[in-house]
C-alpha positions as CSV (number, residue, x, y, z in Angstrom):
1,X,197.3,53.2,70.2
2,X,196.2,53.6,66.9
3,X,198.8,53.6,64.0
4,X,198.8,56.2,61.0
5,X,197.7,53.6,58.4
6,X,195.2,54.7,55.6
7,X,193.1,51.8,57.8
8,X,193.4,53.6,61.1
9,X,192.8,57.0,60.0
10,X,189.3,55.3,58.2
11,X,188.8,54.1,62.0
12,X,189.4,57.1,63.5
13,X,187.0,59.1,61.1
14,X,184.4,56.7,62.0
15,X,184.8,57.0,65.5
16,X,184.6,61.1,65.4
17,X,181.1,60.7,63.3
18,X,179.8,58.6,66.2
19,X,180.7,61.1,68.5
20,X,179.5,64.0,66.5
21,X,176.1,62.1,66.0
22,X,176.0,61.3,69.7
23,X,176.5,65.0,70.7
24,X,174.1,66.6,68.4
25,X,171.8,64.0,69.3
26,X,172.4,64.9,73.2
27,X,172.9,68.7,72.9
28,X,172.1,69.8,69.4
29,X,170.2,72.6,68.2
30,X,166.9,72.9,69.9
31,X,164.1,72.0,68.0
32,X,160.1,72.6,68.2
33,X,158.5,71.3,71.2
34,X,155.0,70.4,70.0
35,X,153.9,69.9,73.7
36,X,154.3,73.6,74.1
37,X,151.2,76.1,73.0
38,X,151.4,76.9,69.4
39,X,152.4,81.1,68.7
40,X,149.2,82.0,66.4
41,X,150.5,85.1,63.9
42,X,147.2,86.8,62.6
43,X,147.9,88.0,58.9
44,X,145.3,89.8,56.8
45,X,145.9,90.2,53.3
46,X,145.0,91.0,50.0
47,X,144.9,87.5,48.6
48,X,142.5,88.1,45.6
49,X,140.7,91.3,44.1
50,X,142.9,94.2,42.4
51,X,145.5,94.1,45.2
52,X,145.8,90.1,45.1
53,X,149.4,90.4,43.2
54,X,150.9,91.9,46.9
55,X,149.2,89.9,48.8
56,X,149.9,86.8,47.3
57,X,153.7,87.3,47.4
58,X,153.1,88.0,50.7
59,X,151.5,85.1,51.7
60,X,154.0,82.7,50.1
61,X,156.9,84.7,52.1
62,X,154.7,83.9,55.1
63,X,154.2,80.2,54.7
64,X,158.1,80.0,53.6
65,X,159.1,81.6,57.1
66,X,156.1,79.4,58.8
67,X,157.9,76.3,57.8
68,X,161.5,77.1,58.6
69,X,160.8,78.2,61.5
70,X,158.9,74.8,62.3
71,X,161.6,72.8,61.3
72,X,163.5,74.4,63.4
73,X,163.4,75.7,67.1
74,X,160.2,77.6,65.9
75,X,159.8,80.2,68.7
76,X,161.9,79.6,71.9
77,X,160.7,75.9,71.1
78,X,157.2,77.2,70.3
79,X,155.4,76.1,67.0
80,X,154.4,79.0,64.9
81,X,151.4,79.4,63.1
82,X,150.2,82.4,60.6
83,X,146.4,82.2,60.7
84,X,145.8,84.1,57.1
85,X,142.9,86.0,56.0
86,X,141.5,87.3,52.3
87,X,140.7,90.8,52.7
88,X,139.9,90.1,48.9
89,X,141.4,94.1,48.4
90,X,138.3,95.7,50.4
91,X,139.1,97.7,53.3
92,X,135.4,96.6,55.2
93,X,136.0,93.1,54.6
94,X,140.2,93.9,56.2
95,X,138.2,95.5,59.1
96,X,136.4,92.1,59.9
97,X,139.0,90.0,59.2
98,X,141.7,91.7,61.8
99,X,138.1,91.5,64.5
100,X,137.9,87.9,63.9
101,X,141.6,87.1,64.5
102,X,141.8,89.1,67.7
103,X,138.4,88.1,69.1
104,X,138.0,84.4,67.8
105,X,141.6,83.4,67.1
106,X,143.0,85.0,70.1
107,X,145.8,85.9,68.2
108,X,148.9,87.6,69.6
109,X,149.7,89.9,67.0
110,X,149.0,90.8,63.2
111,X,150.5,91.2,59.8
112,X,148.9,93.1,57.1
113,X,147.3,94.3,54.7
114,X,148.7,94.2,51.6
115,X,147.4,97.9,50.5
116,X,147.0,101.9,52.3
117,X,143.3,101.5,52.3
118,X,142.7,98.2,54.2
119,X,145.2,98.9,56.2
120,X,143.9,102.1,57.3
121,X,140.7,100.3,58.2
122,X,142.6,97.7,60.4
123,X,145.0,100.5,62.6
124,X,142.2,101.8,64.5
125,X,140.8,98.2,65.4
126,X,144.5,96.8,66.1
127,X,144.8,100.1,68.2
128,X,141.9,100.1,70.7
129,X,142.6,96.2,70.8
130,X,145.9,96.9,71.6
131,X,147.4,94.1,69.7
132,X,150.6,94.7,67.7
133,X,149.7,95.1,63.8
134,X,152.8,95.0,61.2
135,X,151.9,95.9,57.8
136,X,152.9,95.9,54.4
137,X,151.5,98.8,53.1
138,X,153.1,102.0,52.2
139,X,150.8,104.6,52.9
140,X,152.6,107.4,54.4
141,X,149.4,107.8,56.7
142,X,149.7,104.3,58.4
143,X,152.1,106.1,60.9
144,X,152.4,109.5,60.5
145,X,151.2,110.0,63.1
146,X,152.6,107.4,65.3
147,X,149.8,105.0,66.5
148,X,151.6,103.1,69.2
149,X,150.7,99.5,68.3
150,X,150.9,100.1,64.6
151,X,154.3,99.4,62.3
152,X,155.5,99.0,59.0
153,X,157.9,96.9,57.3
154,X,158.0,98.4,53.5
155,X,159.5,101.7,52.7
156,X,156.9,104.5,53.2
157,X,155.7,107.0,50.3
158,X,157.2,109.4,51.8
159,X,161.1,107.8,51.1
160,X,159.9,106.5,47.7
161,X,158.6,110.3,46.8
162,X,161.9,111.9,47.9
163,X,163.6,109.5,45.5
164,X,162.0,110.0,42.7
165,X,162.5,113.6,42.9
166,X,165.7,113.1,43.3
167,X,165.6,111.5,40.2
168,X,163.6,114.1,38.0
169,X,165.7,116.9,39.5
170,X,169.2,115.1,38.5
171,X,167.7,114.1,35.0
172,X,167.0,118.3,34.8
173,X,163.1,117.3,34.5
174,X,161.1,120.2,35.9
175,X,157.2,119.7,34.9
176,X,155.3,116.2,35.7
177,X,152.4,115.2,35.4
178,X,150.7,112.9,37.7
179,X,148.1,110.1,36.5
180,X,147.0,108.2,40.0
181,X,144.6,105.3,41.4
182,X,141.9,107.0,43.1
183,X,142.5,104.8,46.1
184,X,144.1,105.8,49.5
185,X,148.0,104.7,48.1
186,X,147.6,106.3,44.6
187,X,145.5,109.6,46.1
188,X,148.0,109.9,49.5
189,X,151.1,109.6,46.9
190,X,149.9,112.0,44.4
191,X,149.3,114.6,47.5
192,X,152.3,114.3,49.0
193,X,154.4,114.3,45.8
194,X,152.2,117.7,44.8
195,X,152.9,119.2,48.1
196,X,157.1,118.5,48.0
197,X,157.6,119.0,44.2
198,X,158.3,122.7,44.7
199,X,161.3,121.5,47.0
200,X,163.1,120.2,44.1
201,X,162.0,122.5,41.4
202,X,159.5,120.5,39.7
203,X,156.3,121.7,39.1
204,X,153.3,119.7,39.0
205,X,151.1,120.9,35.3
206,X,148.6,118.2,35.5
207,X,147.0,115.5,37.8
208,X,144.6,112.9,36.6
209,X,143.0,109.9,38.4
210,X,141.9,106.4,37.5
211,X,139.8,103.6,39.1
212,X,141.7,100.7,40.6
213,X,140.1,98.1,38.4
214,X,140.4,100.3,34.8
215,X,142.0,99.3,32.2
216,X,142.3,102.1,30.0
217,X,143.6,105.2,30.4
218,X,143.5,106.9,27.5
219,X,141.3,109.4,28.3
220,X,143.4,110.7,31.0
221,X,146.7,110.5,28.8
222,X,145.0,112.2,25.9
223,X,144.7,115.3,28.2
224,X,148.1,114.7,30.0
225,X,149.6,115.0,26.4
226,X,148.0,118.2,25.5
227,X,150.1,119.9,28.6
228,X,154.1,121.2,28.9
229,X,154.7,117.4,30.8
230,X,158.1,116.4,30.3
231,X,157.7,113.5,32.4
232,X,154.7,111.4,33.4
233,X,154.6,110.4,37.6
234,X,152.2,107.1,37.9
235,X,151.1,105.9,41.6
236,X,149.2,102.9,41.8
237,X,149.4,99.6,41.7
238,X,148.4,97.6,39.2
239,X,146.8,96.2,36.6
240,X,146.5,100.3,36.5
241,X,149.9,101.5,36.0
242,X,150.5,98.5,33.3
243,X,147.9,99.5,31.4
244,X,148.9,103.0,31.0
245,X,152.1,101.7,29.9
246,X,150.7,100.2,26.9
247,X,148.4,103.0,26.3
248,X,151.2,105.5,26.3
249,X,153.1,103.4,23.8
250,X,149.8,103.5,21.4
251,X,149.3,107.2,21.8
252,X,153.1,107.6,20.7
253,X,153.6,109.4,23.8
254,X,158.0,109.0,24.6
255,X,158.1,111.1,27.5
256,X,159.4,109.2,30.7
257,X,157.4,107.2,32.8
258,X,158.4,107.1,36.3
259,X,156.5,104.3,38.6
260,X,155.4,104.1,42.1
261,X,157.0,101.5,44.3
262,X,154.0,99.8,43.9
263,X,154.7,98.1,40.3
264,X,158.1,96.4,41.9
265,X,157.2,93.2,40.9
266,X,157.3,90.9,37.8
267,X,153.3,91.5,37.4
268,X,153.7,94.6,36.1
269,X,156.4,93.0,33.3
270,X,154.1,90.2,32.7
271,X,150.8,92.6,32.1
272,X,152.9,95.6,30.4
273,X,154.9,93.4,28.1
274,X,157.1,95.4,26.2
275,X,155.9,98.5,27.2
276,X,157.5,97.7,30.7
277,X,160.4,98.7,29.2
278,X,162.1,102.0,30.1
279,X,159.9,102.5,33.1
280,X,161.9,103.7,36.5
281,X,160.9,103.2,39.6
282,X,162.2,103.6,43.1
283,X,162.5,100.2,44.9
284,X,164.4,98.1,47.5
285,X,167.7,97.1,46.7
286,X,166.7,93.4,47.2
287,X,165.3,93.4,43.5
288,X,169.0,94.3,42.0
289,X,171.2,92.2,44.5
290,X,174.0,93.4,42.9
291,X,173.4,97.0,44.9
292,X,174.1,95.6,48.2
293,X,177.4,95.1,49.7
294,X,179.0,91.5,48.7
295,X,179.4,89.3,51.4
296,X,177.1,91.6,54.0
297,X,174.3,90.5,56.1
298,X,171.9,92.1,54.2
299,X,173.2,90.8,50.9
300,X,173.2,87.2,52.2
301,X,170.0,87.4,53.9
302,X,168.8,88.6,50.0
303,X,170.8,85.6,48.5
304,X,169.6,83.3,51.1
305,X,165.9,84.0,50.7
306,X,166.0,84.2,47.0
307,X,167.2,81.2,46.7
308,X,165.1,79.7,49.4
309,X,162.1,81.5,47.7
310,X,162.8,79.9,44.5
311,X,163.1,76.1,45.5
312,X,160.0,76.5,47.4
313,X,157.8,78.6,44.9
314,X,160.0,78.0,41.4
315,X,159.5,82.0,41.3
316,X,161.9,84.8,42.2
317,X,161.3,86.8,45.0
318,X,159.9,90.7,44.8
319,X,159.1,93.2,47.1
320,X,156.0,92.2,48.1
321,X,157.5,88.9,49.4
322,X,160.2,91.0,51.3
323,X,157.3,93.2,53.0
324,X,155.7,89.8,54.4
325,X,158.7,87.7,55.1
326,X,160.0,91.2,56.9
327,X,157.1,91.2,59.0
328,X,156.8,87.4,59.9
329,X,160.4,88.0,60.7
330,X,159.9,91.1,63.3
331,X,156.9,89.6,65.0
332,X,158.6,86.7,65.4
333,X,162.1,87.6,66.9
334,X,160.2,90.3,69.3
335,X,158.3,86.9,70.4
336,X,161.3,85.7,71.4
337,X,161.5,88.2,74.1
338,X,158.4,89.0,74.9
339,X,156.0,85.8,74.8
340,X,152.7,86.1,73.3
341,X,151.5,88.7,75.9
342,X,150.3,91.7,73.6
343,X,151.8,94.5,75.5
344,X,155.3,93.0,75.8
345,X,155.1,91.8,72.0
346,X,154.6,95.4,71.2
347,X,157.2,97.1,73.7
348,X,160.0,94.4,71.8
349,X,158.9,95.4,68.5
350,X,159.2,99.2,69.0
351,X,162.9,98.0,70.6
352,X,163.2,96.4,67.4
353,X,167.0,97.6,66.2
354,X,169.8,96.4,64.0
355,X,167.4,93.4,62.8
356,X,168.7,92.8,59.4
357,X,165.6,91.6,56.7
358,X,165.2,91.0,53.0
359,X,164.0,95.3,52.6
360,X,166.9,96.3,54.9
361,X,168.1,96.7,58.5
362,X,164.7,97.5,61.0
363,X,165.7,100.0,63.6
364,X,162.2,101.2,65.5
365,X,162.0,103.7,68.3
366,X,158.9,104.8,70.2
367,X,159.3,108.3,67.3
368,X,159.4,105.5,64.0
369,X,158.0,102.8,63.2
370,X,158.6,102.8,60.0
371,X,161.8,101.2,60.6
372,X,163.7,101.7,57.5
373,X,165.2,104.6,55.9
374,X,165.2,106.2,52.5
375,X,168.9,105.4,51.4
376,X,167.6,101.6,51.6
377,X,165.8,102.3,47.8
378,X,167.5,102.3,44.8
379,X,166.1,103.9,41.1
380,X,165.4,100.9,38.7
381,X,164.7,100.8,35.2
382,X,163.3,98.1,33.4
383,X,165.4,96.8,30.6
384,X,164.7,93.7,28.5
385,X,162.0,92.7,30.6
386,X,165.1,92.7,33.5
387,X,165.1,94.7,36.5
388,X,168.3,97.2,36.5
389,X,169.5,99.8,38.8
390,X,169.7,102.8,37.0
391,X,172.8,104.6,38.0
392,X,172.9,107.5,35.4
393,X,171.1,110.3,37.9
């Protein structure tokens, strides 16, 4: 029998690591079984080109969740592997990207693309393949109506709309005008936001486009500022929307400039400068921690991947990482369930509920797949170069 000396109790540490070693070594947690076929993950994205600051978030989120997942039991002991295309920000080349996966990778699903237009391209391929596509666009189109192998994991125009006029009705601002990219995001937004304005009792007094690749808009703001506008409504992504930041701070115009959810990340700081300043937006809470619940799942799946973003990357996370990591993450967890067998990878997804990401907690049903909800976006306002929910509506 061992006896309570400062000795023994060394002794008796020593002899509970052992066992602890021995057990985990026995019957720990499972790991990757590299004998067993590898999951291939399509992902097309927008990796250069105008759109290139989404995709590449997105692609860092994926390789992140590619390598924890392989150092750990990957899927149900499978390795993973994200097979990722450049749809360098072109809808065609998107188109022939998501063809090559499916017919020459033989993948089992797809993430992507980063933007409306590209992804519109791929839904109809992904459709008629019937391979599972989730993708990280917003463009209220994607699913409305529901295509039955096609999801979503960011929040849709539709929820980032209502919230912004939410925002101009509690801030007693009842004429916009709206400046958008001519592309499918900025022209989709700018209709829908025409077409519900009158809900809230603002009225729409002047709509301008741009080009996705301009960088001066001062043309279009020159005849915005000749109007009744008491606010200006800006959907795109950028460089546009940065651009006409700075352009509206040379042509002394100080009326508000409300974003799309399209500028939530720190490109739009870095190429606005101080101009950035002031703007709102609607966003994900992820981007203001602070607005989840302490000690939630949500807010420590937030912390967690922030933090794991950042040893990784040296670079805080943003939405765009949340869409992709989101959408590794779904694919993933239905392939737990469901194998690699396309059918059954898309009946789990659309059972999807209660799955807790970096944008929120997915709940899909055969009637959404857009999985999250308009409460999951917060107004932020950029102060000091800071992101900062802005409470005051």
């Amino acid at each position: 029998m061992l006896k309570k000396t400062s000795s023994g109790l060394i002794l008796v540490a020593l002899c509970l690591a052992v066992l602890v070693a021995v057990t985990a070594a026995g019957c720990g947690e499972q790991k990757v079984d590299t004998s067993k076929e590898t999951y291939k993950i399509g992902a097309v994205l927008s990796l250069s080109g105008p759109a290139a600051p989404l995709g590449q978030p997105e692609q860092r989120a994926l390789d992140l969740l590619e390598e924890q997942l392989n150092d750990g039991a990957g899927v149900d002991g499978h390795p993973v592997e994200f097979i990722i295309e450049d749809d360098e920000s072109q809808p065609e080349k998107a188109k022939a990207a998501i063809t090559k996966l499916i017919n020459q990778e033989k993948v089992a699903g797809v993430i992507g693309s980063s933007t409306t237009g590209a992804t519109l391209a791929m839904a109809p391929v992904a459709q008629s393949s019937k391979i599972p596509l989730i993708c990280c666009a917003a463009g209220t189109k994607i699913t409305n109506p529901v295509m039955s192998y096609v999801f979503r994991t960011p929040p849709t125009d539709s929820m980032a709309i209502t919230k912004v006029l939410q925002y101009l009705k509690a801030k007693k601002i009842g004429k916009i005008a709206i400046l958008h990219d001519s592309n499918a995001f900025g022209t989709g937004g700018a209709d829908e936001l025409s077409q519900k304005a009158g809900e809230y009792d603002v009225e729409v007094v002047a709509r301008e486009s741009y080009g996705s690749t301009d960088t001066d808009m001062t043309a279009q703001l020159t005849k915005i500022k000749g109007t009744p506008a008491e606010a200006i409504v800006v959907w795109g992504t950028n460089p546009g929307p940065a651009s006409i930041a700075k352009n509206m701070q040379q042509l002394g115009m100080n009326i508000p400039y409300v974003g799309s959810h399209g500028i939530a990340n720190q490109k739009f700081i870095e190429l606005a400068g101080a101009a950035a300043n002031g703007v709102v937006f609607p966003a994900g809470k992820l981007l203001v921690p602070e607005s989840i619940e302490e000690g939630s799942e949500w807010r420590t799946m937030v912390d967690d991947f922030a933090a794991e973003y950042k040893a990784k990357y040296n670079m805080d996370i943003d939405t765009f990482a949340a869409h992709g990591y989101d959408a590794g993450l779904i694919m993933t967890k239905a392939m737990e369930e469901a194998g690699t067998d396309p059918v059954k990878l898309r009946d789990a997804i659309e059972e999807t509920t209660a799955l807790v990401g970096v944008d929120g907690e997915y709940n899909y049903s055969a009637k959404d797949h857009d999985g999250l909800k308009t409460s999951d976006l917060i107004m932020i306002i950029i102060e000091n170069g800071k992101w900062t929910e802005e409470k005051s509506s």
